[in-house]
Each structure stands twice: as structure tokens, then as C-alpha cells.
MOPAC internal coordinates of N, CA, C and O (Angstrom, degrees):
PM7 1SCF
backbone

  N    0.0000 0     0.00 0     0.00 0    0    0    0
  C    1.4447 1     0.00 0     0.00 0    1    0    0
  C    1.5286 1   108.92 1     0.00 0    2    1    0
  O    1.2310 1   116.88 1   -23.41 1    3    2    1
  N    1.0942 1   123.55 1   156.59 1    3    2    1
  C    1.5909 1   140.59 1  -146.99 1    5    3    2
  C    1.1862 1    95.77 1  -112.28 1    6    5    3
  O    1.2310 1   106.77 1   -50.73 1    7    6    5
  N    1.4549 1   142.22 1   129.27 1    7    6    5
  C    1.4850 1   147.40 1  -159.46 1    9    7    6
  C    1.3333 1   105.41 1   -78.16 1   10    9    7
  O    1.2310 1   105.18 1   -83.00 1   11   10    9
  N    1.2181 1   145.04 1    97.00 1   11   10    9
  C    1.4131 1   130.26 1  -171.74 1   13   11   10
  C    1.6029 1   133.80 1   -66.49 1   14   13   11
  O    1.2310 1   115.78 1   -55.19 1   15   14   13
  N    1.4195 1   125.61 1   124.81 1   15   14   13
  C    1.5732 1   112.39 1  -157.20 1   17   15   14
  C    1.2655 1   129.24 1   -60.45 1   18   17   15
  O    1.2310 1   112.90 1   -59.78 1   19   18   17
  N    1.1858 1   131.03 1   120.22 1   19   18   17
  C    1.1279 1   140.40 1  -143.45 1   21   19   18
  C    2.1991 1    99.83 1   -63.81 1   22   21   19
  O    1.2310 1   131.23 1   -30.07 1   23   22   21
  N    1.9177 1    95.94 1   149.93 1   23   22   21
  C    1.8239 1    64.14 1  -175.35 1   25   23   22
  C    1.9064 1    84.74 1  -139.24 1   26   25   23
  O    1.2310 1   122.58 1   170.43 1   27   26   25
  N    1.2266 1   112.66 1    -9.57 1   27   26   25
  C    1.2144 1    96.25 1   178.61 1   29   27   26
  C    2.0160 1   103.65 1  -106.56 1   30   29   27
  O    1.2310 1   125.86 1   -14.47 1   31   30   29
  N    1.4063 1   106.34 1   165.53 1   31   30   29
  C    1.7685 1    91.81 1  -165.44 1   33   31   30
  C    2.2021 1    80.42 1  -109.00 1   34   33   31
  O    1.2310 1   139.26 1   -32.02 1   35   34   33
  N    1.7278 1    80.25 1   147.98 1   35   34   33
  C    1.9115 1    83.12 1  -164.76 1   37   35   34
  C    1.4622 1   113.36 1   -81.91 1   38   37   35
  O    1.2310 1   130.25 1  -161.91 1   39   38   37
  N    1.3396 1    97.84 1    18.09 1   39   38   37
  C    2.4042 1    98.70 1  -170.93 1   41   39   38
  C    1.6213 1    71.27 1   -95.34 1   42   41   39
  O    1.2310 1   116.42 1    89.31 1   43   42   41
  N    1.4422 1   124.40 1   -90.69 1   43   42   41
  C    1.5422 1   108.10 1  -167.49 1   45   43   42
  C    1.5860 1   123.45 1  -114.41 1   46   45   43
  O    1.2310 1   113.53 1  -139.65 1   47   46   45
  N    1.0932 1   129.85 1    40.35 1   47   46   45
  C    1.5342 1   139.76 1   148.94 1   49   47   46
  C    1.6350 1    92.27 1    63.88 1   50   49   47
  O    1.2310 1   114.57 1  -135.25 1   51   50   49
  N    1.4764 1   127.89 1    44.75 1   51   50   49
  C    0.8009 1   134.70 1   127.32 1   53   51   50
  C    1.8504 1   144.35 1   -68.03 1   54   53   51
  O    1.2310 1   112.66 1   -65.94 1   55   54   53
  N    1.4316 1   131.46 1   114.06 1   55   54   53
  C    1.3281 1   130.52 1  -141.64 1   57   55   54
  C    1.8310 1    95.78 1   -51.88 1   58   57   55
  O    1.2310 1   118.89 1   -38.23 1   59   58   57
  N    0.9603 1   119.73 1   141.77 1   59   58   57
  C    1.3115 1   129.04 1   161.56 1   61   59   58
  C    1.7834 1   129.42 1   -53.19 1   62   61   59
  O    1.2310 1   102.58 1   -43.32 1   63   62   61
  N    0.9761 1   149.52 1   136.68 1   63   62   61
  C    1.6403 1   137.21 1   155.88 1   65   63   62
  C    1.3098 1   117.80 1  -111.60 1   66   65   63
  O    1.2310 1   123.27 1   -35.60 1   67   66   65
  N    1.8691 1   111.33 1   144.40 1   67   66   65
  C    1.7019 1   103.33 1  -159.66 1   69   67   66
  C    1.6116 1    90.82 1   -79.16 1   70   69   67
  O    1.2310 1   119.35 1   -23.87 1   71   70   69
  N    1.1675 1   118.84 1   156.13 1   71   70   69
  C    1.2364 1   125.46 1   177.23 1   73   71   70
  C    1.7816 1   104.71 1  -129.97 1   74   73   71
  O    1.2310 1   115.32 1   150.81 1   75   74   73
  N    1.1891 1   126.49 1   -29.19 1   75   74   73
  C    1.6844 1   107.47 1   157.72 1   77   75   74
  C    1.2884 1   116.03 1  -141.55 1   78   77   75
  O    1.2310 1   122.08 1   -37.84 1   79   78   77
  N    1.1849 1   113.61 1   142.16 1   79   78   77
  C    1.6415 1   122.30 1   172.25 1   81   79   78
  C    1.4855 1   105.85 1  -100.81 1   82   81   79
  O    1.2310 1   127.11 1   -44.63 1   83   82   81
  N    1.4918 1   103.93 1   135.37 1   83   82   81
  C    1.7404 1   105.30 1   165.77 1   85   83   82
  C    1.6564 1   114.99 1  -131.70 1   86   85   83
  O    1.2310 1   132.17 1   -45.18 1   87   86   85
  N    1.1497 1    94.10 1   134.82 1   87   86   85
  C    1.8734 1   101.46 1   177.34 1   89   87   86
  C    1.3826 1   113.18 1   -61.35 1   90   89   87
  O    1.2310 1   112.24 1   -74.71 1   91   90   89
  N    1.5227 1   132.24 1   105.29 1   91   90   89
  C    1.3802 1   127.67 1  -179.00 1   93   91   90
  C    1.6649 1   103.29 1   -75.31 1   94   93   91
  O    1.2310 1   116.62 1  -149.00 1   95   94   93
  N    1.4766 1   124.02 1    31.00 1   95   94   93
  C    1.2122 1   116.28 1   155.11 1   97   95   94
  C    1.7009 1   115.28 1  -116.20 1   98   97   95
  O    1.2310 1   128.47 1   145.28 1   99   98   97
  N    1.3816 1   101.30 1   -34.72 1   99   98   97
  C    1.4689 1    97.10 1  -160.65 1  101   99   98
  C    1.8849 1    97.64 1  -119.68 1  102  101   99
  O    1.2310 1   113.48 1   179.30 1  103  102  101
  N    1.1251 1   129.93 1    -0.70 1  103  102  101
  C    1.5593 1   161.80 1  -172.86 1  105  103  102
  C    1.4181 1   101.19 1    36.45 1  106  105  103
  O    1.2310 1   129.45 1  -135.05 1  107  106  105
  N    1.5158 1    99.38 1    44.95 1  107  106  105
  C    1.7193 1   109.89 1   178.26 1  109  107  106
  C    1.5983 1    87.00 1   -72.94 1  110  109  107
  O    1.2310 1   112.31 1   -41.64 1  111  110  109
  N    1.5059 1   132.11 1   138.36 1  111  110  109
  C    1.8698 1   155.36 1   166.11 1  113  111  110
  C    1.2181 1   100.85 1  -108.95 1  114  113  111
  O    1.2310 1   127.63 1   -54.85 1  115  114  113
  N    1.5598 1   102.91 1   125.15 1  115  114  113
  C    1.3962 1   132.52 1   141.77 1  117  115  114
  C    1.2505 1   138.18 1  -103.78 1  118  117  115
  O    1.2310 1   120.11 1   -66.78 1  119  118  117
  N    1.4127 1   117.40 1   113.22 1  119  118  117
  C    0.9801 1   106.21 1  -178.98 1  121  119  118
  C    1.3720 1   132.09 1  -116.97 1  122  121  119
  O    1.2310 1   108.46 1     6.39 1  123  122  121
  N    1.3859 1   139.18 1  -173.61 1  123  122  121
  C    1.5389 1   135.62 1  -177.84 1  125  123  122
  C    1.4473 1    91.86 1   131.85 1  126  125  123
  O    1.2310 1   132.50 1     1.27 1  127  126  125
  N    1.4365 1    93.46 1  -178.73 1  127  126  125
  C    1.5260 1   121.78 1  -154.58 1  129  127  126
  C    1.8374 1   107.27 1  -101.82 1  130  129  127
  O    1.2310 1   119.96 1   -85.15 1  131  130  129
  N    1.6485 1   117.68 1    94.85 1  131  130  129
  C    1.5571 1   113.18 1  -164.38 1  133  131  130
  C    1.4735 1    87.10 1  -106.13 1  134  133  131
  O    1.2310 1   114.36 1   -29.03 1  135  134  133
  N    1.2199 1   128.29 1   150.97 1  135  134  133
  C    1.6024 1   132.68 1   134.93 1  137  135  134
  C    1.0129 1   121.78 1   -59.42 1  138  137  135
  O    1.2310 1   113.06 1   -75.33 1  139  138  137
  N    1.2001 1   130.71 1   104.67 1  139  138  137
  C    1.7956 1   124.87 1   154.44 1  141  139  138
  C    1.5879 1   124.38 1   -16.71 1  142  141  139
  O    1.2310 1   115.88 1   -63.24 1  143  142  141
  N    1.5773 1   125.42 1   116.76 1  143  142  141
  C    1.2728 1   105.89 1  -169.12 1  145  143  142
  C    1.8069 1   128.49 1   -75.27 1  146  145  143
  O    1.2310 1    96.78 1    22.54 1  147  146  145
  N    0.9361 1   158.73 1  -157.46 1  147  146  145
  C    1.7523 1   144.41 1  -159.19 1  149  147  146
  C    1.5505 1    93.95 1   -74.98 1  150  149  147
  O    1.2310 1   129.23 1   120.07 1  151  150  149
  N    1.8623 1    99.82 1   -59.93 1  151  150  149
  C    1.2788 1    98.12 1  -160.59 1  153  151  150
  C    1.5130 1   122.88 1   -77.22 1  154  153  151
  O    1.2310 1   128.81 1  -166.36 1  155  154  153
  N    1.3130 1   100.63 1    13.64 1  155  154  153
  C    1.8690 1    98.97 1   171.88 1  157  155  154
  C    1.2437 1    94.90 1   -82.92 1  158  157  155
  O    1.2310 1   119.43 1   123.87 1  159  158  157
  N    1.6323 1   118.69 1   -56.13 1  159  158  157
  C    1.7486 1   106.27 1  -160.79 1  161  159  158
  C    1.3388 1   116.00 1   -54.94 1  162  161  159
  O    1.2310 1   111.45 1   174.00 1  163  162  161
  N    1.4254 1   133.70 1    -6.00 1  163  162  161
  C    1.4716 1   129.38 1  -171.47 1  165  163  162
  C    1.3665 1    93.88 1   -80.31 1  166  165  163
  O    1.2310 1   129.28 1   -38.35 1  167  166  165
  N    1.8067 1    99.71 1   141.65 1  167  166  165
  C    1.6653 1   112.74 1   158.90 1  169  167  166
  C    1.5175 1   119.36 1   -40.29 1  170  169  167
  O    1.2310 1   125.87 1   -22.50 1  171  170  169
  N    1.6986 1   106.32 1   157.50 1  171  170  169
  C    1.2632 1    87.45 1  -166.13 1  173  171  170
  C    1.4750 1   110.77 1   -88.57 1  174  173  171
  O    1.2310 1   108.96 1   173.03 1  175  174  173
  N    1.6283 1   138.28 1    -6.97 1  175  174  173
  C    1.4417 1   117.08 1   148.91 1  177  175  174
  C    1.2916 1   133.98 1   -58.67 1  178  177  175
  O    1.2310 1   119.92 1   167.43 1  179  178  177
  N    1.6941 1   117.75 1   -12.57 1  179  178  177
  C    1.3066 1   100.16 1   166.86 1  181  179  178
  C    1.7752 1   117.35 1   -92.01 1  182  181  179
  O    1.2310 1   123.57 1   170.86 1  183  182  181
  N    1.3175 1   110.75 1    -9.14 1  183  182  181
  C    1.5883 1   121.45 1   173.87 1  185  183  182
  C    1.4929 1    95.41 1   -59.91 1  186  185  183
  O    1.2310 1   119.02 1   126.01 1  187  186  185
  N    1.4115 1   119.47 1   -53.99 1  187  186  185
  C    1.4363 1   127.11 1  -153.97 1  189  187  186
  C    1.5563 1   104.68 1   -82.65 1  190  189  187
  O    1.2310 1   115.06 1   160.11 1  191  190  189
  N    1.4216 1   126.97 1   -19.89 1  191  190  189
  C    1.3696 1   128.44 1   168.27 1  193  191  190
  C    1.6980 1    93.94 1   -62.78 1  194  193  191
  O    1.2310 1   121.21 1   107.60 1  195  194  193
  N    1.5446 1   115.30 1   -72.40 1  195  194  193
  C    1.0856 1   121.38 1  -133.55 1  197  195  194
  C    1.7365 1   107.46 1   -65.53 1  198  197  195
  O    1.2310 1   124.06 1   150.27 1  199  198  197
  N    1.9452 1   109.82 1   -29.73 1  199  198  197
  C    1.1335 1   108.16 1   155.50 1  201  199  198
  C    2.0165 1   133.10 1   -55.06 1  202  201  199
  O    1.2310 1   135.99 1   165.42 1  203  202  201
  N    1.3054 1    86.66 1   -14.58 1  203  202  201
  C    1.3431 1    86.90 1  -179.85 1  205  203  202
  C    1.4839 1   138.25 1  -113.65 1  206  205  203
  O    1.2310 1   136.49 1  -174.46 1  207  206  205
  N    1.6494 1    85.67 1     5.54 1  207  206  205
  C    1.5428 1   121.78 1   154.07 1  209  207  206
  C    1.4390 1   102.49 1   -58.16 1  210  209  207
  O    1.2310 1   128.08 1   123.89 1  211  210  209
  N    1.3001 1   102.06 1   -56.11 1  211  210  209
  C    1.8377 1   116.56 1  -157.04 1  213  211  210
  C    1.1685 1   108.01 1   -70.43 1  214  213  211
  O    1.2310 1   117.34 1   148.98 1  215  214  213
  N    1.7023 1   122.66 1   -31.02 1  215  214  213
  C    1.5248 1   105.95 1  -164.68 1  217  215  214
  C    2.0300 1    86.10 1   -96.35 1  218  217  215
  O    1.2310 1   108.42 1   168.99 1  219  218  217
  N    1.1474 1   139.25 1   -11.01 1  219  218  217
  C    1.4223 1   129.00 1   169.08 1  221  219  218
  C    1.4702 1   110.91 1   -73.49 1  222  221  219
  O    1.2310 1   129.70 1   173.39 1  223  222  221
  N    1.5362 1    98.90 1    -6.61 1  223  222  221
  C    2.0482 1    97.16 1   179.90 1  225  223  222
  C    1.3434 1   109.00 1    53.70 1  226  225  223
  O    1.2310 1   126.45 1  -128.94 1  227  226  225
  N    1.0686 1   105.21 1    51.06 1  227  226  225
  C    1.3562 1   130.63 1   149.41 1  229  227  226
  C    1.7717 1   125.42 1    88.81 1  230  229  227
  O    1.2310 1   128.13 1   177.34 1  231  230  229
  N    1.7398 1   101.94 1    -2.66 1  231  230  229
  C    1.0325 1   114.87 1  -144.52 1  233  231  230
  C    1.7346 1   100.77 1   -94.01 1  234  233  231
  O    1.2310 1   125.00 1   -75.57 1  235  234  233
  N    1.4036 1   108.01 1   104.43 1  235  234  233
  C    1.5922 1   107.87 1   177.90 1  237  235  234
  C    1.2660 1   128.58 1   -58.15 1  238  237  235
  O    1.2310 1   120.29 1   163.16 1  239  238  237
  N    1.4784 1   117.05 1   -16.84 1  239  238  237
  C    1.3526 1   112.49 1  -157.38 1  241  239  238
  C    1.7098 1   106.31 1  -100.70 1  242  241  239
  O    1.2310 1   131.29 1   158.48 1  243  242  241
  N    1.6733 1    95.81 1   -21.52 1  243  242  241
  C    2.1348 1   116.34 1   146.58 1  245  243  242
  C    1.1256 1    96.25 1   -54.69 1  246  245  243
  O    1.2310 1    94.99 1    65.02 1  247  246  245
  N    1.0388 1   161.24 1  -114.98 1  247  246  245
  C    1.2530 1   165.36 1   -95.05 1  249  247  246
  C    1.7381 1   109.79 1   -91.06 1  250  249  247
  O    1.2310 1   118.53 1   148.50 1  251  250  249
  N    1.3495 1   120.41 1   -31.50 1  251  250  249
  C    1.1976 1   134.21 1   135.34 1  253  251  250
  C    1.8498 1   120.09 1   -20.98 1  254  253  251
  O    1.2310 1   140.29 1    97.67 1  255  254  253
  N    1.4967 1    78.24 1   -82.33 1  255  254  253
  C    1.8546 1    80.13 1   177.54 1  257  255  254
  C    1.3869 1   113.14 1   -35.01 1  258  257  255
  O    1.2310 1   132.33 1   110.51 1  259  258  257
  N    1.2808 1    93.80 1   -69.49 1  259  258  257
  C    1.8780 1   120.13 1  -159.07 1  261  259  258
  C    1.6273 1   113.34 1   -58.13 1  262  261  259
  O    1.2310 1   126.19 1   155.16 1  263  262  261
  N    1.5896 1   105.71 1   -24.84 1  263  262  261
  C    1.3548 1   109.93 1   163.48 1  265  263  262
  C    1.5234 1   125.54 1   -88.82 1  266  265  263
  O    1.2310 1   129.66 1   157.85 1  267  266  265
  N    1.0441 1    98.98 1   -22.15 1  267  266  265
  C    1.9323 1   108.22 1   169.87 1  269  267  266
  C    1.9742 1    95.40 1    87.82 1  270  269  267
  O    1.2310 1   125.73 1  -133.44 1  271  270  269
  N    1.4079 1   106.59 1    46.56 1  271  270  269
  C    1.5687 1   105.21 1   179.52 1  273  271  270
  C    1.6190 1   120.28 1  -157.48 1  274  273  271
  O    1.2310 1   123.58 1   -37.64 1  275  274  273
  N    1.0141 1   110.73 1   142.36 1  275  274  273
  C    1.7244 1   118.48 1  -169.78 1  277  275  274
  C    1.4888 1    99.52 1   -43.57 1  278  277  275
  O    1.2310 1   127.02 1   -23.27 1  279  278  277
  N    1.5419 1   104.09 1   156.73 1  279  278  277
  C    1.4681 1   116.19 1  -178.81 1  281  279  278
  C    1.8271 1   111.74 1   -81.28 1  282  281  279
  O    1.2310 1   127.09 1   170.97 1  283  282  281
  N    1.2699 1   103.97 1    -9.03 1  283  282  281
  C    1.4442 1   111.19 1   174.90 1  285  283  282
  C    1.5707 1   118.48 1   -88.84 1  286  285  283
  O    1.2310 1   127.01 1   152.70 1  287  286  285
  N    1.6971 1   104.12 1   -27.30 1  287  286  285
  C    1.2173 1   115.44 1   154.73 1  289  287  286
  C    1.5948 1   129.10 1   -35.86 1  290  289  287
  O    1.2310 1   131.23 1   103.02 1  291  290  289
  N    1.6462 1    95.93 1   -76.98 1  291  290  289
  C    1.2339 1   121.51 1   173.16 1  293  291  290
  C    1.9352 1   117.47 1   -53.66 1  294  293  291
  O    1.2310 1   129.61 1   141.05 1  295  294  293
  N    1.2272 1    99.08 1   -38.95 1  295  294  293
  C    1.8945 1   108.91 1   170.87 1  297  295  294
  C    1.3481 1    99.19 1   -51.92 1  298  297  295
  O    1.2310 1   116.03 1   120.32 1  299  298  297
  N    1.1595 1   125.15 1   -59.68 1  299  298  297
  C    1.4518 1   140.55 1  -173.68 1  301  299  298
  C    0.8475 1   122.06 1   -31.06 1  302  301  299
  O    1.2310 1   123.43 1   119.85 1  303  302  301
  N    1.9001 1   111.03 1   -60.15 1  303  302  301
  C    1.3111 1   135.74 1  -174.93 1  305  303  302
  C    1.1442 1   102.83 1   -69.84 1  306  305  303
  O    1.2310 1   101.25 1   131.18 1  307  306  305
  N    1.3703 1   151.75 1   -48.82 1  307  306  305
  C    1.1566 1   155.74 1  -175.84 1  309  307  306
  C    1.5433 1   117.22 1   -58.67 1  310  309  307
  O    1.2310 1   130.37 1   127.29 1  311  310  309
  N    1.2513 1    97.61 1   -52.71 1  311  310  309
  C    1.6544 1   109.85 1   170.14 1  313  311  310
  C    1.8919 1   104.92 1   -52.44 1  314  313  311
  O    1.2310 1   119.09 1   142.44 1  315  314  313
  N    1.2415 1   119.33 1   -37.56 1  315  314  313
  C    1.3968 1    98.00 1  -166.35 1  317  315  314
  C    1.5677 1   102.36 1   -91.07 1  318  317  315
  O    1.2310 1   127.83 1   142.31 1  319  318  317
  N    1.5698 1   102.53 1   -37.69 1  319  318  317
  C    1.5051 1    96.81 1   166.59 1  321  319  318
  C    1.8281 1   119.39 1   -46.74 1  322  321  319
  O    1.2310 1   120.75 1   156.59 1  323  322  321
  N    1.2254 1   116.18 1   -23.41 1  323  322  321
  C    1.6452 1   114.76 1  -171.25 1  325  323  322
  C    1.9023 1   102.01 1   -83.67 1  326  325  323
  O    1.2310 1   133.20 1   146.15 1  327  326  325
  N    1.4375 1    92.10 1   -33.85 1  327  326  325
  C    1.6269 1    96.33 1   175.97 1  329  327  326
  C    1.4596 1   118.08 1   -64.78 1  330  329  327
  O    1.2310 1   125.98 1   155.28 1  331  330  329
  N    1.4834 1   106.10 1   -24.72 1  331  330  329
  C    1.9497 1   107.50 1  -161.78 1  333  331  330
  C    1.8979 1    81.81 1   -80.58 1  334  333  331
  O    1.2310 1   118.41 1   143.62 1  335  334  333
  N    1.3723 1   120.64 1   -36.38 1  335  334  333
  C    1.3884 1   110.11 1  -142.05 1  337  335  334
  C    1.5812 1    84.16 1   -75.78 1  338  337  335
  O    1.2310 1   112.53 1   125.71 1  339  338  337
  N    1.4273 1   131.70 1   -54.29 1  339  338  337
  C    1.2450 1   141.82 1   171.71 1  341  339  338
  C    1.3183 1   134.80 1   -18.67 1  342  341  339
  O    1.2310 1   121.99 1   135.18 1  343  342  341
  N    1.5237 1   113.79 1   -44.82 1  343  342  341
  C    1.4153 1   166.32 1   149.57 1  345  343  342
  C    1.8590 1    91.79 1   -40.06 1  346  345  343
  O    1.2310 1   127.82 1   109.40 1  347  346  345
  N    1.5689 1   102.56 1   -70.60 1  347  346  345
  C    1.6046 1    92.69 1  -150.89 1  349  347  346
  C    2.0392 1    86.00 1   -87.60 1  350  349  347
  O    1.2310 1   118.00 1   136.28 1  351  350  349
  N    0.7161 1   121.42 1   -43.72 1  351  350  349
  C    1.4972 1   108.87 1   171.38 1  353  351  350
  C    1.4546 1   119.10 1   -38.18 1  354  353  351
  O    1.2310 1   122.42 1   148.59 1  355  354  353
  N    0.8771 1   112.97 1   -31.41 1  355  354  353
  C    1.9764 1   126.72 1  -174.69 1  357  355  354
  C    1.3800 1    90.55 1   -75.91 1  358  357  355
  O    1.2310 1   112.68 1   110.72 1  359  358  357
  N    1.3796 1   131.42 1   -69.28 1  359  358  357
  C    1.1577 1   136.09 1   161.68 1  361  359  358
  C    1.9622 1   141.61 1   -32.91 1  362  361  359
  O    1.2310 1   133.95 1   152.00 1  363  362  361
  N    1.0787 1    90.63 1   -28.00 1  363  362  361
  C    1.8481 1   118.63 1   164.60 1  365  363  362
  C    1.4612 1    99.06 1   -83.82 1  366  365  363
  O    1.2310 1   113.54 1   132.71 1  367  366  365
  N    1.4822 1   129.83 1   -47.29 1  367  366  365
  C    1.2425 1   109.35 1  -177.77 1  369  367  366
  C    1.8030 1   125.41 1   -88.24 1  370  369  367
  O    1.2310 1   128.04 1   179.29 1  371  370  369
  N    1.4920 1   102.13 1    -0.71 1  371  370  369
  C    1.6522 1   101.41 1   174.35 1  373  371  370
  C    1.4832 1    97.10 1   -80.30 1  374  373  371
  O    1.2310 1   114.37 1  -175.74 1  375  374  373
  N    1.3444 1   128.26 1     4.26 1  375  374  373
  C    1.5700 1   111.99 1  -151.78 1  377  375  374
  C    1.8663 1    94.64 1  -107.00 1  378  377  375
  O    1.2310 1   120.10 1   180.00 1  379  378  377

């Protein structure tokens, strides 16, 4: 599993901003001050739901099967995942 990018900073759990990108081919750096976009800051089971919403194309009651869980389950999950993203979008725009 792939280390996920860190988004809150651990002295006070304030959201993080990327400050440089580097090309692991040519190690051309950029730098400045980016916001992380919504769906990075989500934990990574709700990143990994929401990707896997996307590759079933949308279809809950797939994702049902493939998870071994009721479709009210899975509604559920989605619903709170739509609330966290909602939540941190509300939050991107006081900033």
C-alpha cells in the first residue's frame, strides 16, 4: 500500500498546503503555496470507497455484491462520505 499524503500537520492538526512539486524524471521543483484538493484530505477508506464508487459507475447495488453488504449499508456509506466532502468544501470556502 502507497503511503498516503499527509494532509493534516501533527504539532496542531491544522490542514496542510503543498508547497513543492518535483518531476521524478527531470527533478525540475516547483514551488509555492497549493491547497490540497477535497478529495485528498478524506481518510483513506473513504478515498478508497469513493474510487470504487467510480470504477462500478456509480452503481451501489455492484458494490454491494463485491463488498459482501446490504445496499442500505452501502447507501449509508455514501451518504456520510457525501457529508464529510460537504463539510470540508464549506470549509475550503471560509478560508
Amino acid at each position: 500500500m502507497d503511503p498516503k499524503i499527509p494532509v493534516f500537520c501533527p504539532a496542531c492538526a491544522d490542514v496542510l498546503d503543498v508547497t513543492a512539486l518535483t518531476c521524478p524524471h527531470c527533478s525540475t521543483q516547483v514551488s509555492g503555496h497549493y491547497s490540497l484538493p477535497i478529495l485528498l484530505r478524506l481518510s483513506r477508506e473513504d478515498h478508497d470507497f469513493v474510487l470504487q464508487f467510480l470504477l462500478n459507475s456509480g452503481s451501489l447495488k455492484e458494490m454491494a455484491i463485491q463488498m459482501g453488504k446490504s445496499y442500505p449499508t452501502i447507501r449509508n456509506r455514501l451518504d456520510d462520505v457525501i457529508d464529510k466532502i460537504k463539510q470540508l468544501h464549506a470549509e475550503q470556502d471560509k478560508q
